[in-house]
C-alpha positions as CSV (number, residue, x, y, z in Angstrom):
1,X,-27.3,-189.2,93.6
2,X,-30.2,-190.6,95.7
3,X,-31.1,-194.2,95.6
4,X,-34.0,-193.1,94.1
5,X,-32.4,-190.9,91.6
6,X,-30.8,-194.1,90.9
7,X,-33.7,-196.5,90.6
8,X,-35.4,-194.3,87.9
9,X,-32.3,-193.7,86.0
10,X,-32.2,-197.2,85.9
11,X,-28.8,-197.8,87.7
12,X,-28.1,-200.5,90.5
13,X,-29.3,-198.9,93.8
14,X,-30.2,-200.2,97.0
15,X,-34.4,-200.6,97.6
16,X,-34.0,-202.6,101.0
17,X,-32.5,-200.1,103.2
18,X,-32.7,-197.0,101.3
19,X,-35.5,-195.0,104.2
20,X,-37.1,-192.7,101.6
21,X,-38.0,-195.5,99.3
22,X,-38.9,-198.0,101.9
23,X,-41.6,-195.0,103.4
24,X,-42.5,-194.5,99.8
25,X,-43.5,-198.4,99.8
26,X,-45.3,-198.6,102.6
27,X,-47.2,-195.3,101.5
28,X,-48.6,-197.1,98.7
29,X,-49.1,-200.7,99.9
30,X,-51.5,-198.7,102.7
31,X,-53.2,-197.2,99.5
32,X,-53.2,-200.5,97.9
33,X,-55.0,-202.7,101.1
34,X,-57.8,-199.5,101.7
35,X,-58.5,-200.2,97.5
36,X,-58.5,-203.6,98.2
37,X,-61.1,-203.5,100.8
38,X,-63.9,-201.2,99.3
39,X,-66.9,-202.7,98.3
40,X,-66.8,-203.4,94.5
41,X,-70.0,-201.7,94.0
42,X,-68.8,-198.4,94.9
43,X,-67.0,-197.3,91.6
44,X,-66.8,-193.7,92.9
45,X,-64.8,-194.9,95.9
46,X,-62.5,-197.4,94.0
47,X,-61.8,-194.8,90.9
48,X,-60.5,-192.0,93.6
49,X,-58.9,-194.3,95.5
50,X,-56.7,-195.6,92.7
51,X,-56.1,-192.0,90.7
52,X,-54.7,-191.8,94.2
53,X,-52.3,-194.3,93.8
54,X,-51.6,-194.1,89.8
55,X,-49.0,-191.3,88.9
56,X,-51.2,-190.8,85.4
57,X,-54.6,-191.8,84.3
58,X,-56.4,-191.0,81.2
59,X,-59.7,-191.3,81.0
60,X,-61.9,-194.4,81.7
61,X,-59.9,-197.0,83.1
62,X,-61.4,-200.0,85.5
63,X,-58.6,-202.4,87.8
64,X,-60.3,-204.9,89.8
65,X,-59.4,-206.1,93.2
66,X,-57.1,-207.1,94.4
67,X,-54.0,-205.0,93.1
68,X,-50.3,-204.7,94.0
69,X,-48.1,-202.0,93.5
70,X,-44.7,-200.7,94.6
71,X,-44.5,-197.1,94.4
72,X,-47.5,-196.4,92.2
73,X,-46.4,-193.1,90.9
74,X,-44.4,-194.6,88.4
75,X,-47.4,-196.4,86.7
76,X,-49.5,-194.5,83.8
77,X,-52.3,-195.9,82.2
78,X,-54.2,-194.7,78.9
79,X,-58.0,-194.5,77.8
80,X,-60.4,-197.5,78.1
81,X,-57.6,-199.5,80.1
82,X,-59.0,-202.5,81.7
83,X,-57.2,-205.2,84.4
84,X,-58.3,-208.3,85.5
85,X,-58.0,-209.5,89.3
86,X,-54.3,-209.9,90.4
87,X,-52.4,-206.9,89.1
88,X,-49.0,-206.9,90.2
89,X,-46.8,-203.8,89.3
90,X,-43.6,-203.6,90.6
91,X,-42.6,-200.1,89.4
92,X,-39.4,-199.3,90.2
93,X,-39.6,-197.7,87.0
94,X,-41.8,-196.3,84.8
95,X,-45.0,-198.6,83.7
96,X,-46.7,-196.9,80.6
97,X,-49.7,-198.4,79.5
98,X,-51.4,-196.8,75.9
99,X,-55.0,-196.7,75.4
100,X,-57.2,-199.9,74.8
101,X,-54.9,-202.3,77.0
102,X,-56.7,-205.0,78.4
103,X,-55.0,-207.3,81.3
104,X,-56.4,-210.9,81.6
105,X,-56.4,-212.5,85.8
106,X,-52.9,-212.8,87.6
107,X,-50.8,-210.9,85.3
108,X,-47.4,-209.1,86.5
109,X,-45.2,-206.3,85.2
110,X,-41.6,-206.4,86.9
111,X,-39.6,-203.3,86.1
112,X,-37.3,-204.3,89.3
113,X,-34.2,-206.6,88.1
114,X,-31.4,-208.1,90.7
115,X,-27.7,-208.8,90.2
116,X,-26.4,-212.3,89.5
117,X,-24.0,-212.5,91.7
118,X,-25.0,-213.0,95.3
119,X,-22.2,-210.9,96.8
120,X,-24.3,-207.3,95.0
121,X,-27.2,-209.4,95.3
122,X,-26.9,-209.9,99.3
123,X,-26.6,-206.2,99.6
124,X,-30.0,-205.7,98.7
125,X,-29.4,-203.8,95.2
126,X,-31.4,-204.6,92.6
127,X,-32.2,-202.1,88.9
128,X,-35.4,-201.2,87.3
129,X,-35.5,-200.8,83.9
130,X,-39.2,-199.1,82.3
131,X,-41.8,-201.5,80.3
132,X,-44.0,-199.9,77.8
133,X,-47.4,-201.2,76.4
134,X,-48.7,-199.3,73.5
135,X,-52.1,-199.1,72.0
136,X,-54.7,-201.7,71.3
137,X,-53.3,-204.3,73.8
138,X,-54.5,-208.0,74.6
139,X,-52.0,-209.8,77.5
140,X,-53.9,-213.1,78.3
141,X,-53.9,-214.5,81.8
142,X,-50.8,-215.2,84.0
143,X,-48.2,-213.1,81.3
144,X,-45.5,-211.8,83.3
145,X,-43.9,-209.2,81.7
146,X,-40.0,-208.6,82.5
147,X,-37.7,-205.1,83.1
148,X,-37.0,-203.4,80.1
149,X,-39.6,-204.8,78.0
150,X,-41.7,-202.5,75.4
151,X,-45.2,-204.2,73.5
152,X,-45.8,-202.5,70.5
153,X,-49.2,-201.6,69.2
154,X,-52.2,-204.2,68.1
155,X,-50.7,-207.1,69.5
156,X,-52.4,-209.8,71.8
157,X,-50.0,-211.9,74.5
158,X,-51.1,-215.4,75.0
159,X,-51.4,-216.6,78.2
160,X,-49.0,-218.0,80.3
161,X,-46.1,-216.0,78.7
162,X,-43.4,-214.6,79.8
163,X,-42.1,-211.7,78.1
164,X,-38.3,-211.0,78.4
165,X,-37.5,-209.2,75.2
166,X,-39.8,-206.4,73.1
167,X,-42.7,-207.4,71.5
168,X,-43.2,-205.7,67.5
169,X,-46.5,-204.2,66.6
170,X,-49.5,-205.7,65.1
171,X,-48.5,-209.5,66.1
172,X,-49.7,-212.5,68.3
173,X,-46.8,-213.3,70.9
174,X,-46.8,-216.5,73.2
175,X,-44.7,-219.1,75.0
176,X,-41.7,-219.2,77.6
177,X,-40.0,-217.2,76.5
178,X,-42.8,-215.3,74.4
179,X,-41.9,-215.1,70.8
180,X,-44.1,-214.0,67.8
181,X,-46.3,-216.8,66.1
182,X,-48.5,-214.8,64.2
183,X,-48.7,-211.3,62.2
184,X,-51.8,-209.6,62.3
């Protein structure tokens, strides 16, 4: 099994010295700095640009400068998806967004996981689990949402959360760690 093989079947493999992932990287972070430099005004520019980096877009969608990712092609976003300035994606895994999501400033979606122990840790290996968003989707500013994660449908994240465990359906979620306040 590749490393790669690895990292999307969501075992441990080893991202920091593995040559096929490291050029697949630095692909994309090229990608990511041209999108990152065209004039916001040219919507035809930015919206090829990023179905250039995205593995699967539906429809309208609409990121704003500046965005992050690590592979890209693991990332698919629904209809009418919107994101704020500071999109991180580190998509080691797959990053399915549903229709309707809409991303507040300086949010972050970690698929990518390391070992506790420094000895595995040292090595460089690390696991990347997915994280799902469904449909009708609020995340709030500065929400970081951690490997493994899934949000259901109709639900809004308050800000400053961090998600480490899946989020039901039709809810508001908030806090550190983000837990359920409110059914909607």
């Amino acid at each position: 099994m590749s490393e790669k093989d690895k990292m999307l079947a969501g075992e441990m493999y080893n991202a920091n010295y593995d040559e096929e992932l490291m050029k697949e990287r630095i692909q994309v972070k090229d990608k990511c700095f041209e999108y990152n430099k065209i004039k916001p005004s040219n919507l035809e520019d930015r919206t090829n640009r990023m179905k250039s980096i995205l593995g699967k877009c539906k429809g309208n969608f609409y990121i704003e400068q500046p965005f992050m990712c690590d592979y890209g092609y693991n990332i698919e976003v629904g209809e009418n998806f919107y994101a704020n300035h500071n999109l991180i994606i580190l998509d080691g895994n797959k990053v399915q967004f549903g229709d309707n999501v809409f991303i507040a400033p300086n949010c972050s979606f970690y698929t990518a996981g390391h070992p506790l122990d420094t000895e595995r840790r040292n090595l460089g290996l690390e696991y990347a689990k997915p994280i799902k968003v469904g449909n009708n989707v609020w995340i709030g500013g500065n929400v970081v949402v951690l490997p493994g994660v899934t949000i259901g449908d109709n639900v809004v994240i308050g800000a400053g959360s961090i998600v480490n465990k899946d989020i039901p359906s039709n809810v508001v979620a908030v806090g550190n760690p983000c837990k359920v306040i409110k059914e909607l």
